[in-house]
ZATIPA-857803 format. One record per residue (C-alpha): residue number from 1; residue in three letters; x, y, z. Coordinates in nm, 3 decimals. Example, Ala and Ser with C-alpha at 12.3 -4.5 7.8 and 13.67 -1.06 7.14 Angstrom:
ATOM     n   res        px        py        pz
ATOM     1   ALA     1.230    -0.450     0.780
ATOM     2   SER     1.367    -0.106     0.714
% end
This chain:
ATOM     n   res        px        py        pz
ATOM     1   UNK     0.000     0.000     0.000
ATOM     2   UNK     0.266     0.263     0.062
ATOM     3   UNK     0.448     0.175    -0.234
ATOM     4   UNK     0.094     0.291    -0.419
ATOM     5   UNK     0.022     0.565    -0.265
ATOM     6   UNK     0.376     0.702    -0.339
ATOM     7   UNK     0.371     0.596    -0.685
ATOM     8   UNK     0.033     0.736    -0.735
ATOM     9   UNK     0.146     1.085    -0.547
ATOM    10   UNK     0.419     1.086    -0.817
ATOM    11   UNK     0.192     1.017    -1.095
ATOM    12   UNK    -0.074     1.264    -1.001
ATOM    13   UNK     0.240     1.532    -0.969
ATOM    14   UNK     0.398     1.475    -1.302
ATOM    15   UNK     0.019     1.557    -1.409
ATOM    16   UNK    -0.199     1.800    -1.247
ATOM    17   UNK    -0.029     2.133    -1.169
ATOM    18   UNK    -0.106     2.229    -0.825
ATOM    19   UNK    -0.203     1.892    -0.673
ATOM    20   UNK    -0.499     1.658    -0.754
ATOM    21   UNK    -0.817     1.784    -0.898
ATOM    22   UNK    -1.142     1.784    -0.716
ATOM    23   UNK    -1.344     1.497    -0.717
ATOM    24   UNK    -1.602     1.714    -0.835
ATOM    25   UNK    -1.374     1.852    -1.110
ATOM    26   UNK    -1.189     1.497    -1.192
ATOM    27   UNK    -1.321     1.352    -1.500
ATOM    28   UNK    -1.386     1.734    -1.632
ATOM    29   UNK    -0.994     1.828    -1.562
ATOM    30   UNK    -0.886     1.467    -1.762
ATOM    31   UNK    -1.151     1.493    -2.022
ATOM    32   UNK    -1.020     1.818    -2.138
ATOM    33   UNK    -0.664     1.828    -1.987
ATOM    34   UNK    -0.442     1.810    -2.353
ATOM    35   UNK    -0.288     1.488    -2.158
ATOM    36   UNK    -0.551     1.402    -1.970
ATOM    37   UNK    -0.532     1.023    -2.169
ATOM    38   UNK    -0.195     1.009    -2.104
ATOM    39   UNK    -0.262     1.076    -1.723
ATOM    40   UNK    -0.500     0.779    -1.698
ATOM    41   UNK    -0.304     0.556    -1.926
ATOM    42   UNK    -0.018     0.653    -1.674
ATOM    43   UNK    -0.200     0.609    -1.356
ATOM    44   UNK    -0.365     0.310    -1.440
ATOM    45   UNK    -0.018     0.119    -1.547
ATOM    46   UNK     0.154     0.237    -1.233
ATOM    47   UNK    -0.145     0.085    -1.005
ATOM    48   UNK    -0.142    -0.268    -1.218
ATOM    49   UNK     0.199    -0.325    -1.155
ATOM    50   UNK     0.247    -0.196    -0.833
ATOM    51   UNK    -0.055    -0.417    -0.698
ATOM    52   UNK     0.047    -0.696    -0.936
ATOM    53   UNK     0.412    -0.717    -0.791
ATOM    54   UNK     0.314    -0.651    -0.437
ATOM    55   UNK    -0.040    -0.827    -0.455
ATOM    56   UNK    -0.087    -1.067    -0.174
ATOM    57   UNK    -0.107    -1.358    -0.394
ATOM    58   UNK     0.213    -1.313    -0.544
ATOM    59   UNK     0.397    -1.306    -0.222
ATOM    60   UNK     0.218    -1.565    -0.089
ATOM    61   UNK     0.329    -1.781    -0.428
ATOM    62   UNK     0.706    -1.629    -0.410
ATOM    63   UNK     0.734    -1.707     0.005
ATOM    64   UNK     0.615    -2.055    -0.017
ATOM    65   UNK     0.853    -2.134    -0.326
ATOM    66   UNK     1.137    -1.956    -0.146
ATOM    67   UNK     1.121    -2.161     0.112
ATOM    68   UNK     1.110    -2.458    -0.129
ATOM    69   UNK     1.417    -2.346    -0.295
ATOM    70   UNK     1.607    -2.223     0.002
ATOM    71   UNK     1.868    -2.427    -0.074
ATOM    72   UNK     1.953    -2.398    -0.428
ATOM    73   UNK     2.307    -2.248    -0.551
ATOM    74   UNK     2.118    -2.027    -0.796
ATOM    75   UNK     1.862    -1.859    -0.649
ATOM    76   UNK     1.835    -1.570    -0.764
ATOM    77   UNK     1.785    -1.724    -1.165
ATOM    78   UNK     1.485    -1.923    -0.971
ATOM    79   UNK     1.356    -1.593    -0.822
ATOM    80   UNK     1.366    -1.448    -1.187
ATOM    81   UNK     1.212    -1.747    -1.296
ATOM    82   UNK     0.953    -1.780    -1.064
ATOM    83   UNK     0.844    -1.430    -1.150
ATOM    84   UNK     0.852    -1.515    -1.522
ATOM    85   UNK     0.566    -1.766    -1.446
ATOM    86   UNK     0.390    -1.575    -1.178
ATOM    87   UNK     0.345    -1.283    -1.479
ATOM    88   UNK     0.019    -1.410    -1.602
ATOM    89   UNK    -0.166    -1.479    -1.248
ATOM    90   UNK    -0.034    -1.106    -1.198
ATOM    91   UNK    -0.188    -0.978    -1.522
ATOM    92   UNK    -0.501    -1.152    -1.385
ATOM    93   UNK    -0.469    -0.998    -1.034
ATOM    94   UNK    -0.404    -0.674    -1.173
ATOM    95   UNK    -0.759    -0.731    -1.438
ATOM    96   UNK    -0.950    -0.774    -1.143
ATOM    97   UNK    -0.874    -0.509    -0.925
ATOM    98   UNK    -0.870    -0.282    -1.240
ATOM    99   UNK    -1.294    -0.414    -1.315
ATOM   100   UNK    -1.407    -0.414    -0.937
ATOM   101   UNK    -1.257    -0.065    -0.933
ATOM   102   UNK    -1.432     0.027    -1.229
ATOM   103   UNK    -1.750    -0.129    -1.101
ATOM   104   UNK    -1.708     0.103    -0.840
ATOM   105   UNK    -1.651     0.415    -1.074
ATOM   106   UNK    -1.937     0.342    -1.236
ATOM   107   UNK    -2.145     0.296    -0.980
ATOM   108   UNK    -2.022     0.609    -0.777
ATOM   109   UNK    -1.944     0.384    -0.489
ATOM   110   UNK    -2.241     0.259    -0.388
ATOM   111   UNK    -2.144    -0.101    -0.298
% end
C-alpha cells in the first residue's frame, strides 16, 4: 500500500499542476486536460503493476517457493524465474482489481 500511494502521489504530480483535482472537477480536468489520456493511461499502469508485484497472492506464491528453494546455488535465476511464471496470475490480479474498481466508478461507490 505505501508503495501505491507514493507511486500514485508521483503520478498525479507529473500531471496536475497544483495537486490533484477535485473529485467534483476529476473527470472534467482529464476529459479536457491536452494529456488528460496520457494521465490515466499513466496512472492506471503504475497501479497494475504496483498491486500486481506486491499483490498478496504473489507473495504468498514467491514465500512458499522460497522456502522450497532455500537451498539452491542459484537462487536468484529461480527468483527471476519464478516471477517469469507468476506474470500471467499477476496480469489476472491486476484485471480484477482494475474491473471491481471500475465497477465502483461506475457505480459512484455505492457497494
Amino acid at each position: 500500500m505505501a508503495v501505491w500511494i507514493r507511486v500514485s502521489v508521483v503520478v498525479v504530480a507529473l500531471f496536475f499542476e497544483g495537486g490533484m483535482p477535485t473529485v467534483q472537477t476529476l473527470a472534467h480536468d482529464i476529459l479536457t486536460s491536452e494529456n488528460g489520456l496520457f494521465f490515466v493511461a499513466a496512472y492506471a499502469a503504475a497501479g497494475a503493476v504496483s498491486r500486481s508485484w506486491c499483490s498478496p497472492p504473489a507473495c504468498v506464491v514467491a514465500h512458499a517457493a522460497g522456502a522450497r528453494d532455500h537451498g539452491h546455488a542459484h537462487r536468484h535465476d529461480h527468483q527471476l524465474q519464478r516471477r517469469a511464471a507468476e506474470f500471467p496470475a499477476m496480469l489476472l490480479w491486476a484485471a480484477i482489481i482494475v474491473v471491481l474498481t471500475a465497477i465502483g466508478f461506475a457505480t459512484f461507490y455505492l457497494g
